[in-house]
C-alpha positions as CSV (number, residue, x, y, z in Angstrom):
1,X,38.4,-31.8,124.7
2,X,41.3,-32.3,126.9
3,X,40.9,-35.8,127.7
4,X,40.8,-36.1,123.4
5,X,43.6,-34.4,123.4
6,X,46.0,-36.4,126.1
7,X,44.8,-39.4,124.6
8,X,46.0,-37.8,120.8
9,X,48.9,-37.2,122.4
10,X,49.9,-40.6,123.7
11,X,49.2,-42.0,120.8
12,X,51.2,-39.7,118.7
13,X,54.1,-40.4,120.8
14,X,53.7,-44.6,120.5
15,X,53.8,-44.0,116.4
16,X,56.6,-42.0,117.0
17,X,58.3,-45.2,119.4
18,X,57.3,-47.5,116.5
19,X,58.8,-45.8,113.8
20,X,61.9,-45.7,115.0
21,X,62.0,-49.0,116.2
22,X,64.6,-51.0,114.6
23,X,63.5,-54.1,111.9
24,X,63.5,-57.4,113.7
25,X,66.3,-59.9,113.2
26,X,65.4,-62.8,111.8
27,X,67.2,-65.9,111.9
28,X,67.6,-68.5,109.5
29,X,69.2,-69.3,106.4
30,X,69.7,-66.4,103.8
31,X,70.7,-66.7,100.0
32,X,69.2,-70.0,99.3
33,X,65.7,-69.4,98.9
34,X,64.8,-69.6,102.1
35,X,61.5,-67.7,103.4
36,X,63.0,-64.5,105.1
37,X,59.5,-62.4,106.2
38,X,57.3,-63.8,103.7
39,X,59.7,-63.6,100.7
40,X,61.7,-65.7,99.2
41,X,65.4,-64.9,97.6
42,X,64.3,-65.3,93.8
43,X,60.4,-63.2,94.7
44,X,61.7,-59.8,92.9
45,X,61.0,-56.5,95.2
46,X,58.3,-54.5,94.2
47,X,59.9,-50.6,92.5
48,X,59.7,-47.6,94.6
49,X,58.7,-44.4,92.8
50,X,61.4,-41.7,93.2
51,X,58.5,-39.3,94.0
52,X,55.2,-40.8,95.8
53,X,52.1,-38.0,96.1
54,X,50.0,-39.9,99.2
55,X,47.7,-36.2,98.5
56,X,46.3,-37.9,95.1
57,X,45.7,-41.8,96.2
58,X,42.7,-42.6,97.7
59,X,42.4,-43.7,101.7
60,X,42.9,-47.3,100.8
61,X,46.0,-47.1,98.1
62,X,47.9,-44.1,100.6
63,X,47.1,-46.8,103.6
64,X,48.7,-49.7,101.7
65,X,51.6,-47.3,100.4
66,X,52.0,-45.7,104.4
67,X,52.1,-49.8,105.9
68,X,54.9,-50.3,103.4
69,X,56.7,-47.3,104.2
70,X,56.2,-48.3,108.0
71,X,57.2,-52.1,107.0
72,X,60.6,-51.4,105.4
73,X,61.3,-47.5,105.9
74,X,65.0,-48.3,104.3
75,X,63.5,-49.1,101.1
76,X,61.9,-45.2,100.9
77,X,65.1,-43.5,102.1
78,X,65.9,-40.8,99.6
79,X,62.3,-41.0,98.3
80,X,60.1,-37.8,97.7
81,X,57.0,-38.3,99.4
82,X,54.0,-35.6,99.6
83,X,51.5,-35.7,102.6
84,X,49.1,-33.6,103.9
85,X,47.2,-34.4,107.7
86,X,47.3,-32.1,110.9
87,X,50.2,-30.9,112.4
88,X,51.5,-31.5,116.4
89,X,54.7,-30.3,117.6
90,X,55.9,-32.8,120.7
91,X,58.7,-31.9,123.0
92,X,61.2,-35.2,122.9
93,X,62.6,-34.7,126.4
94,X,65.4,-37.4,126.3
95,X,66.7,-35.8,123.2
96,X,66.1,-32.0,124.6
97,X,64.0,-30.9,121.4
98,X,61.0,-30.7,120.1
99,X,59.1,-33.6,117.3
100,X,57.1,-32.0,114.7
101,X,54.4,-34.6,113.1
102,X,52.0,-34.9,110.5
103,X,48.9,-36.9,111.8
104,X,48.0,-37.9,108.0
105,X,44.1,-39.5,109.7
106,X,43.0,-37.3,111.9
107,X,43.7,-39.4,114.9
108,X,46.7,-41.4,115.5
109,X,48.7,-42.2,112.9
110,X,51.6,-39.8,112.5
111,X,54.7,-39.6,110.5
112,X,57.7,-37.2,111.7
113,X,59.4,-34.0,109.9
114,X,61.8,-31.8,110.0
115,X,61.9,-28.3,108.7
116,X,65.2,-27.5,106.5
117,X,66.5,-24.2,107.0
118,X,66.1,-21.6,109.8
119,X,63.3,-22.1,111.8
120,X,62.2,-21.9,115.6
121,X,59.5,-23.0,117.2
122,X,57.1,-21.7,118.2
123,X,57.0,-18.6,116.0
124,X,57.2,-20.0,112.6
125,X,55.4,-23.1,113.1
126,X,51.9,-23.6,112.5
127,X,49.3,-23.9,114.9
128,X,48.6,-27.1,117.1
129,X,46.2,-28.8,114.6
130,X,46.9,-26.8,111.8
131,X,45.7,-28.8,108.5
132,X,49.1,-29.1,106.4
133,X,50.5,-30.2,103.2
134,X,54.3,-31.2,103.1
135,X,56.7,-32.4,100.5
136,X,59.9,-33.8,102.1
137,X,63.2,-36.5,101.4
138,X,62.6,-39.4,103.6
139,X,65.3,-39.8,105.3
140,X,67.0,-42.1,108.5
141,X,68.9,-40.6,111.4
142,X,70.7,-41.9,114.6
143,X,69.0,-40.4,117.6
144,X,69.7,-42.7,121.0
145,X,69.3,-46.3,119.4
146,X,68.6,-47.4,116.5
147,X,67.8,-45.5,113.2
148,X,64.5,-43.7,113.1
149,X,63.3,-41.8,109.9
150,X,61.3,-38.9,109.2
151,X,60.5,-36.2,106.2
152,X,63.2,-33.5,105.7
153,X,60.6,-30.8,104.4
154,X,61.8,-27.0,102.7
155,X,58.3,-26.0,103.1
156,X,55.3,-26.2,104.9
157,X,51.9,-25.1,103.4
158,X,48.5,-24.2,105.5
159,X,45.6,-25.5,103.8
160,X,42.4,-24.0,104.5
């Protein structure tokens, strides 16, 4: 169980190193129809939902909707997005503080949050593991490098 468990671990911590790793540049010609990451200038972008509930879309259609999030997280900032997945607190050491995740498929894949208001951890956080439902803004923030982005959540509910 603890060998699952370090292994959870490290892999919690590389999604949280990919999310907040900065878009890649791309060089090349912009504004004349030029290809720039598979789209073209005149290819209209698809419309973001002010509210997205990943809770009522089945595993494929909140998979497709996560990689998107995870392909262009500037596109979802200021977007309402409800999730639900097993919660993991991390301590950050660089930035003296501690992560809080949602691991929304049971293993690896994790997106981070922050709880608005008055809290401390441990005492008013769940338990390691905890099955959760959240409802947060997705939001960026400049931590060390470049921007990462997470859920800014005013509550957390424990599902049985």
């Amino acid at each position: 169980m603890k060998k699952f468990l370090c292994v959870l671990f490290g892999l919690c911590l590389l999604c949280m190193a990919a999310g907040c790793a900065g878009k890649p540049e791309v060089d090349g010609p912009k504004g004349n129809g030029a290809e720039v990451s598979g789209r073209s200038d005149k290819t209209p972008k698809r419309k973001i939902l002010d509210y997205i509930d990943l809770t009522a879309m089945s595993d494929t259609i909140m998979y497709a909707e996560l990689s998107n999030i995870i392909a262009d997280p500037s596109a979802y900032e200021g977007k309402t997005i409800k999730l639900s997945g097993l919660y993991m607190a991390n301590y950050y050491e660089p930035a003296d503080r501690y992560c809080h995740l949602i691991i929304y498929d049971g293993c690896c894949q994790c997106l981070e949050f922050i709880w608005n208001g008055e809290h401390k951890y441990p005492d008013d956080y769940p338990e390691e593991f905890a099955n959760i439902e959240i409802t947060g803004v997705f939001e960026g923030y400049e931590e060390m490098g470049p921007t990462c982005y997470r859920l800014a959540v005013d509550e957390i509910v424990i599902k049985a």
